[in-house]
C-alpha positions in Angstrom: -176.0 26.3 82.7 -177.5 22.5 82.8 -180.3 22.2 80.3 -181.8 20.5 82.9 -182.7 23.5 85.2 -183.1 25.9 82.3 -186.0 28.3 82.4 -188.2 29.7 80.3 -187.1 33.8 79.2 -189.6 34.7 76.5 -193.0 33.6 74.8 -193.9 35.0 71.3 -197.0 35.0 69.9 -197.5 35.6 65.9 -200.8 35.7 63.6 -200.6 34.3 59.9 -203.0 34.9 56.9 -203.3 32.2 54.4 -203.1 28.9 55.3 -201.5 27.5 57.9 -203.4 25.9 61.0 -206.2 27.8 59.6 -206.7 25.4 57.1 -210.0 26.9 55.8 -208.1 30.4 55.1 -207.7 29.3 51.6 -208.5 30.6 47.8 -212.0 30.6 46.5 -211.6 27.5 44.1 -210.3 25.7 46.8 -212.9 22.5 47.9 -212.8 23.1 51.7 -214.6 26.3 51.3 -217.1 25.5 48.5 -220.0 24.3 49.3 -220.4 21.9 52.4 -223.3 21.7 54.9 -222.5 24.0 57.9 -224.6 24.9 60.9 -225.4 28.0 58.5 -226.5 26.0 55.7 -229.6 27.0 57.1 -229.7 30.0 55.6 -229.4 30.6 51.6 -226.8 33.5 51.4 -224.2 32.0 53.9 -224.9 27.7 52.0 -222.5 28.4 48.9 -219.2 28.9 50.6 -217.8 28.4 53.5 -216.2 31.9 53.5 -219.1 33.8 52.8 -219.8 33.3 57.0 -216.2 33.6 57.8 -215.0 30.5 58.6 -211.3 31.5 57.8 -211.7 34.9 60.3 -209.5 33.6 63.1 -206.5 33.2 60.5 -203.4 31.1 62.5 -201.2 32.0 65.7 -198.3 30.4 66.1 -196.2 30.3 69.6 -192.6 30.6 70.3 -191.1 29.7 74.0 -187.8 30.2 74.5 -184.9 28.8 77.2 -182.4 30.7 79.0 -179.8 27.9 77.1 -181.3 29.2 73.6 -183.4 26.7 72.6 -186.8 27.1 71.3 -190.1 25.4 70.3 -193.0 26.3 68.8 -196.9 25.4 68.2 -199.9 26.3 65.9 -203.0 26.5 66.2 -205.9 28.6 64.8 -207.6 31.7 67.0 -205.5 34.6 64.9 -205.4 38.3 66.5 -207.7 37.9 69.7 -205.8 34.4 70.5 -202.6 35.9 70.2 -203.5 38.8 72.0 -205.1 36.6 75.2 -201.5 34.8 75.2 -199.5 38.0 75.2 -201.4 39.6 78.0 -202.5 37.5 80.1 -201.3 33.8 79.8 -197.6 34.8 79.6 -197.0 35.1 83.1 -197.8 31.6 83.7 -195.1 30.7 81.5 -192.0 33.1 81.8 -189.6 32.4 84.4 -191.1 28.7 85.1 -188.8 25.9 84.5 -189.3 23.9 80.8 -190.4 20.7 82.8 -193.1 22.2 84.7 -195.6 21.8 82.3 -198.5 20.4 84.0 -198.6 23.1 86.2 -198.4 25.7 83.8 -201.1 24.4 81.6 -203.0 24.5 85.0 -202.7 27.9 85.7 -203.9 28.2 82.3 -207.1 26.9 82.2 -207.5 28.2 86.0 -207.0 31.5 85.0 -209.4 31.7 82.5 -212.4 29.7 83.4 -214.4 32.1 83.7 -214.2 33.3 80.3 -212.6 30.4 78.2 -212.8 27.0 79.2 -213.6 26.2 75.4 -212.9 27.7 71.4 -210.8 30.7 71.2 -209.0 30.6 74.7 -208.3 26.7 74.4 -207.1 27.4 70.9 -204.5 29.5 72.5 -203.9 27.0 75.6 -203.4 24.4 73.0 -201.0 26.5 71.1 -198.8 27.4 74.4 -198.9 23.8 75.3 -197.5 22.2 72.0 -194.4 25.0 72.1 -193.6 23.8 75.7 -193.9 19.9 74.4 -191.6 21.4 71.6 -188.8 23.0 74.0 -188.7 20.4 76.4 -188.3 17.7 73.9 -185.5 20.2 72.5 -183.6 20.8 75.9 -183.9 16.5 76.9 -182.9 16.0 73.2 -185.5 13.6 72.8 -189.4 13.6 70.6 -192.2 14.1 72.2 -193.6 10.4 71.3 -190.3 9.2 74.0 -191.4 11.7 76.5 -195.0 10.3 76.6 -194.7 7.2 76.4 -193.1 5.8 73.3 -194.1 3.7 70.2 -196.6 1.1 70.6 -195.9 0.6 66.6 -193.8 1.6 64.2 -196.0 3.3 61.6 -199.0 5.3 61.8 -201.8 4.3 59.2 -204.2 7.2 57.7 -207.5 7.6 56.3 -208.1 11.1 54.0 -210.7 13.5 54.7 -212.1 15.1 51.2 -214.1 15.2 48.4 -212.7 12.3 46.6 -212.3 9.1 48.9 -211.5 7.2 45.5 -208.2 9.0 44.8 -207.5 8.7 48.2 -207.4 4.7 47.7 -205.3 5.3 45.2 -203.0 7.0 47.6 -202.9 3.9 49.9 -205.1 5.2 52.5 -207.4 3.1 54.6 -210.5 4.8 54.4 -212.4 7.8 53.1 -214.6 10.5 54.8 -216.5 12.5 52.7 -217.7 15.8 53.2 -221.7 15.8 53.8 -223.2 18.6 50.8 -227.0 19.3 51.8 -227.7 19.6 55.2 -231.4 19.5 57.3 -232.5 22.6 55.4 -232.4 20.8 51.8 -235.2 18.3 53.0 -235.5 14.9 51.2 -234.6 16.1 48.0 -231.0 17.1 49.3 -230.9 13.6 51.4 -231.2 11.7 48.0 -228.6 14.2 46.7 -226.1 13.2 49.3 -227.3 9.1 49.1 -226.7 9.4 46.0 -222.8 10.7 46.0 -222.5 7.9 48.1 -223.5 5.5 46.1 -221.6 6.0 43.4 -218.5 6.2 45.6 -219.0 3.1 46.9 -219.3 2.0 43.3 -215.9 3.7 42.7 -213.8 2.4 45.4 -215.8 -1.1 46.0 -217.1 -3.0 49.0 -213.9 -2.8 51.2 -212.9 0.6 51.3 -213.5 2.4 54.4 -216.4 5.6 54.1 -217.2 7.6 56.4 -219.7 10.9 56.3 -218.2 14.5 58.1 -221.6 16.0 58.9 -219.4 19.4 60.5 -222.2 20.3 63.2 -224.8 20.5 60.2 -227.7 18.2 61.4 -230.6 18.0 63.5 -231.7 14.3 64.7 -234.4 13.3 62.6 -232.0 14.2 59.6 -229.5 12.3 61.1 -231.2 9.3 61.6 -232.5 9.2 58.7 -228.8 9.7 57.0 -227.6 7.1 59.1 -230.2 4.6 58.5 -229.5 5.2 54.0 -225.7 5.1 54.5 -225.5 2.0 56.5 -227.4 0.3 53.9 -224.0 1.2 51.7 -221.9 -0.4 54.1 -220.7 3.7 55.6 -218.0 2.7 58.9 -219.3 6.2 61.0 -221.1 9.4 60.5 -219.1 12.0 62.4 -220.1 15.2 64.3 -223.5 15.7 63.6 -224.6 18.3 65.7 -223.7 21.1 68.0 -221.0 19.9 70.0 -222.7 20.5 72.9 -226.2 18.9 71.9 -225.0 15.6 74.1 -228.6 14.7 74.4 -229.0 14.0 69.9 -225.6 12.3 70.0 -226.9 9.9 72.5 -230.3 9.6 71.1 -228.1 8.7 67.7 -226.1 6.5 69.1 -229.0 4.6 70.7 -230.3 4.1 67.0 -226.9 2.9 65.2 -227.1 -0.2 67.3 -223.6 -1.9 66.3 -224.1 -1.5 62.5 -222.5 2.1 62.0 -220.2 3.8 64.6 -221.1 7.1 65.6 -218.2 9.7 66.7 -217.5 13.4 67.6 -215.5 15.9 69.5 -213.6 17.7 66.7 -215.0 20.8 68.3 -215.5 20.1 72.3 -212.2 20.5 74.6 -210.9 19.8 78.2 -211.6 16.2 79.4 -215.2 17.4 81.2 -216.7 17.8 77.6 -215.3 14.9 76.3 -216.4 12.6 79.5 -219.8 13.2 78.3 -219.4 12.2 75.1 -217.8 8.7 76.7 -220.0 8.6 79.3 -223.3 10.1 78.2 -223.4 9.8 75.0 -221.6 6.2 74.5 -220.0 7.5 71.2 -217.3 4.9 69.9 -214.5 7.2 68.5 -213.8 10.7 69.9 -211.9 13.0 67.7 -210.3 15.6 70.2 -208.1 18.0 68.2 -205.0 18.6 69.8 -204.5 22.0 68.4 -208.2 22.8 70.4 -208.6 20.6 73.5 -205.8 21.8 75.5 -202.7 20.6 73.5 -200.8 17.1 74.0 -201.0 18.0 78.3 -204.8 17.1 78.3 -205.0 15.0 75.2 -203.6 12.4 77.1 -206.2 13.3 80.1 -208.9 12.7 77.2 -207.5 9.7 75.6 -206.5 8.1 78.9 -210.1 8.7 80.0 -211.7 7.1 76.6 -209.3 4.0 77.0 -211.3 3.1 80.2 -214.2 3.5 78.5 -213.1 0.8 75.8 -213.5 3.9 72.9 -210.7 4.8 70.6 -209.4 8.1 70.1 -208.3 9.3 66.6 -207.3 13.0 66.9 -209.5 15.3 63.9 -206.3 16.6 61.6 -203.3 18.4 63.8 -200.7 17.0 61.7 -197.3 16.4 63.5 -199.1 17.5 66.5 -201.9 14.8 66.7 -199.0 12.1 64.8 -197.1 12.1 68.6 -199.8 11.2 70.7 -201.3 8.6 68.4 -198.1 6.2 67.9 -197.9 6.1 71.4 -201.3 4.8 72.2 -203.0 1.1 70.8 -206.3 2.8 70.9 -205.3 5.4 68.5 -205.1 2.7 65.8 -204.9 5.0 63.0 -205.2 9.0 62.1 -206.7 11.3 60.3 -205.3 13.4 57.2 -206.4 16.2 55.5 -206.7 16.5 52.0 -206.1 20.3 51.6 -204.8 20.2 48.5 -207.3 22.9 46.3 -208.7 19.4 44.2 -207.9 17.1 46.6 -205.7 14.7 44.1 -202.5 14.9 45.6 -200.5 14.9 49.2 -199.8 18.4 50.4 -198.2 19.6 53.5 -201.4 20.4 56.2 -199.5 23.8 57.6 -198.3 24.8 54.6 -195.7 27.2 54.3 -195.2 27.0 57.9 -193.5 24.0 58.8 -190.2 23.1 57.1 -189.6 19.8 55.2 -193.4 18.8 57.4 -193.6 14.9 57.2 -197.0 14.0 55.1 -198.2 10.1 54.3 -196.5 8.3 51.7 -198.7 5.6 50.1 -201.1 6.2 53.4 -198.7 5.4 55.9 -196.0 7.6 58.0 -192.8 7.0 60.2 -192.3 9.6 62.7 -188.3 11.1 62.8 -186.7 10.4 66.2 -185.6 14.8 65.7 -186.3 16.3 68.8 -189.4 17.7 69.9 -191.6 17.6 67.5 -189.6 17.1 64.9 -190.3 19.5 62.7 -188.7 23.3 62.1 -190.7 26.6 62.1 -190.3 28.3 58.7 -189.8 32.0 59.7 -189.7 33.4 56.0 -193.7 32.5 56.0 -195.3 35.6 57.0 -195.2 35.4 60.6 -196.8 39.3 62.0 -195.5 39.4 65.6 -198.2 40.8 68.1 -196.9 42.7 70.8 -198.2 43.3 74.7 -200.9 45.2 76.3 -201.6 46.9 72.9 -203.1 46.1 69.6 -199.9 47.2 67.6 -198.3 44.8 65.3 -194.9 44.6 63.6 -193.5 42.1 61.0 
């Protein structure tokens, strides 16, 4: 049969416990999951650790299409048992029996389907994860990566900034630019403001004038807090402060944004998804970077919607983490100048594979730079041996 009229046969859907795309489902020691403001730092008993309000619950599905000619591809994202169960009952018969190419309409049928329960989080977690399999298989069956099937290199590298604790190993890594994880949120008052001015001045101390810092503020803030956080950080020469609020509160991002002038960029969208959300982030909200994840928008079929939308607006577009995933879309695009990696290494001091132990041989920044393989798809192979519990339809049963 002609790979080129191939069909699809089969979609698996698998949950994984410890690590993975859930990159917060990590041991106790580990800094992601210490303390870090939260939109439940408001309360003392869930303001320690992450975990302790279960940010590492959804654990992380991974999706397996397969072609009548044998090929398969995968994706990842995060979303665990309910994801994988949504994909297993009710999206797989958008996607079994349609050709590999047909993509676009069955990411429509998708979000169609579902719209009137999903449209954002858990059921565009699973969209997202369908999506990057079928990117994955078609690239497989036209032997080609998915940066050649949507539109090629506009460079030849991909540059990175580290998210973590500690932006001044991370110059010492050869990154760009650091973004540090905001510690006391709105609840602390002005005593935890100073706190957090304070860790930022004696980064900037560490890593000197040049070096890019950023603040992740993770949906912690209310405005007044923010401004006022703003206002301190740009005194120390801070590039953005980055999803203050809840991604829906469109009405504090402008008010923000309004306030930075053009001293300090303000950015979002780690957590919003589907182009409708992020049009008011361009359009309402004026916000210079959007940070669409492409394991949680929609996949690569409507980050390119998103990021084609932001590129009329003049705004970049530098996908939040995604790995391999988000590396694709961003060569391919001159206003996805650079990306975003993710220290999640338990001390943050050294270079660690993002979807660890799920991807074989993943490609991670060497001296904070990367050069994509020309492999097919997305390059990368799915390590089998990590875990994987199948989930099975129309039941809750599992087998491994």
């Amino acid at each position: 049969m002609s790979k080129l009229r191939s069909k699809i046969i089969d979609i698996r859907a698998y949950v994984v416990e410890g690590g993975g795309a859930d990159y917060h489902d990590q041991d106790q020691d580990h800094w992601i999951v210490q303390q870090i403001a939260t939109p439940m730092s408001i309360y003392p008993e869930y303001k320690k650790t992450r975990t302790s309000f279960g940010i590492n619950a959804l654990k992380t599905i991974v999706v397996e299409v397969e072609a009548d000619t044998g090929e398969i591809g995968f994706g990842i994202s995060t979303g665990g048992y309910p994801a994988a169960w949504i994909i297993k009952n009710h999206l797989d018969r958008f996607i079994v029996g349609q050709p590999v190419e047909n993509i676009e309409k069955m990411w429509d049928q998708m979000y169609r389907s579902s719209m009137y329960y999903g449209r954002k989080g858990l059921v565009m977690n699973a969209i997202s994860a369908v999506d990057l399999a079928l990117w994955d298989l078609l690239g497989r069956v036209r032997s080609e990566p998915v940066y050649s099937m949507i539109g090629g290199k506009v460079r030849e590298e991909i540059e990175f900034y580290a998210t973590g604790p500690r932006p001044d190993l991370a110059k010492e890594m050869g990154f760009i630019g650091g973004k540090m994880t905001l510690t006391y949120g709105q609840a602390d008052g002005e005593e935890g403001l100073r706190r957090n001015i304070e860790q930022a001045e004696a980064m900037r101390e560490r890593v000197g004038e040049d070096f890019w810092l950023m603040w992740d503020c993770w949906m912690a803030l209310d405005l007044p807090y923010a401004k006022k956080l703003m206002a301190k950080s740009e005194e120390l020469g801070f590039k953005w402060v980055e999803e203050c609020f809840n991604p829906e509160d469109y009405w504090s991002y402008r008010e923000l944004k309004k306030s930075a002038g053009n001293k300090m960029m303000v950015t979002g969208g780690e957590h919003d998804a589907a182009r409708y959300g992020f049009r008011m982030l361009l359009e309402f909200c004026d916000l210079d970077i959007i940070q669409p994840d492409v394991g949680w928008c929609g996949g690569i079929t409507e980050l390119i919607k998103i990021g084609n939308l932001a590129e009329s607006f003049g705004k970049m577009v530098v996908p939040h983490g995604s790995g391999v995933y988000s590396y694709h879309y961003v060569i391919t695009k001159n206003n996805s100048p650079f990306a975003e990696y993710l220290m999640v290494s338990p001390d943050a001091k050294s270079v660690v594979p993002q979807y660890y132990p799920l991807i074989k041989d993943e490609p991670t920044p060497k001296n904070g730079r990367l050069k994509l393989s020309d492999a097919p798809g997305f390059g990368v192979e799915l390590n089998k041996e990590a875990g994987l519990i199948e989930i099975t339809k129309s039941s809750n049963k599992i087998h491994s």
